[in-house]
C-alpha positions in Angstrom: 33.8 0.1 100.5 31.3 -2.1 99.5 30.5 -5.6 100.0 31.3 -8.3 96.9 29.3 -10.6 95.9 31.5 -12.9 97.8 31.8 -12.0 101.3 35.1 -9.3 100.8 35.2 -5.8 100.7 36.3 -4.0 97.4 36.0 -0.4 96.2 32.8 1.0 95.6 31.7 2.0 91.6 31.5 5.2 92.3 35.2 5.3 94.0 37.7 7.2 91.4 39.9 5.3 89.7 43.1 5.2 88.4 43.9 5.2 84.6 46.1 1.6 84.3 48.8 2.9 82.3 49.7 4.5 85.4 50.0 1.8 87.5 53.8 1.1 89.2 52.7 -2.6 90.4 49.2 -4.9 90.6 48.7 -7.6 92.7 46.8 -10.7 91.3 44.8 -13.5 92.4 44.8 -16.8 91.3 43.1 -20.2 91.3 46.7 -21.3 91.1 49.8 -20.4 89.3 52.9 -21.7 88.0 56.1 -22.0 88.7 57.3 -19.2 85.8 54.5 -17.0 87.4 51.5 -18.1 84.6 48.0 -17.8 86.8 45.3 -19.5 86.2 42.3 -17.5 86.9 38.8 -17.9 86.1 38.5 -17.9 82.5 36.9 -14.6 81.7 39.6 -12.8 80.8 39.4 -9.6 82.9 43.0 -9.5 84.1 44.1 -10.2 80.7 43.0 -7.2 79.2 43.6 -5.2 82.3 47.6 -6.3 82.1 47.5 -4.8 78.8 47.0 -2.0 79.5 49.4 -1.5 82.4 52.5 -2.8 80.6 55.1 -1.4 82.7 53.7 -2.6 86.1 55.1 -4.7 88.6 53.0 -7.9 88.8 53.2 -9.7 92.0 50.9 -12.9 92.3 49.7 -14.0 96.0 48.7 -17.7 96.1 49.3 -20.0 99.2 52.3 -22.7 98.3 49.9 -25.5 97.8 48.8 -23.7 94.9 52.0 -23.3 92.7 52.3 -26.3 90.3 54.8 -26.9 88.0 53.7 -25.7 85.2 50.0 -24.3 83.5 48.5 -24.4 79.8 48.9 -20.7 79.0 47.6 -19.0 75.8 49.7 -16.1 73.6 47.6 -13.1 75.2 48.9 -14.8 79.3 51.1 -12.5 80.7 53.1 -13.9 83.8 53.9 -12.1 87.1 57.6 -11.0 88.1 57.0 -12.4 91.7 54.8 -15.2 93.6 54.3 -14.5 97.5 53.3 -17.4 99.4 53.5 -17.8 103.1 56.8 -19.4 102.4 58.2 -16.5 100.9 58.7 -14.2 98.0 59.6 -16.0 94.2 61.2 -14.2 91.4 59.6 -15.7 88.4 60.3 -15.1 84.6 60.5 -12.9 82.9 63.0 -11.4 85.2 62.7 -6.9 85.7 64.4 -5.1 83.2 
């Protein structure tokens, strides 16, 4: 582990990595997110194109209750997540699991 840029500890480069399409779920930050499970992130993009390439995951979005608003400007390419966990609990949010 390595220290980011940031203050927390993530993976180092050189740590192997896993192809996406393999993927069962991903956990994703936020800035905030809304209440069908759209995130609002930074505006680069980078889980964007990562989601696209792990279609069939699970995606679970962790964001403290404050931070859930009723709804965000999305764009076609947004892809929400199936659940929001806050410390008041666990959200199914749409599009429900096949």
């Amino acid at each position: 582990m390595v220290r980011h840029r940031y203050g927390f500890l993530e993976p180092s480069p050189a740590a192997p990595q896993a192809e996406p399409g393999v993927l069962e779920a991903v956990v994703l930050p936020g800035l905030a997110f809304d209440r069908r499970g759209y995130r609002l992130g930074y505006g680069q993009g980078f889980y964007d194109r990562f989601l696209l390439e792990a279609p069939h995951a699970l995606r679970v979005g962790f964001v403290p209750q404050g931070l859930i608003v009723p709804e965000l400007p999305t764009d076609p390419w947004d892809l929400p997540v199936h659940y929001l966990v806050s410390e008041q609990g666990v959200t199914p949010c749409y599009p429900p699991l096949p």
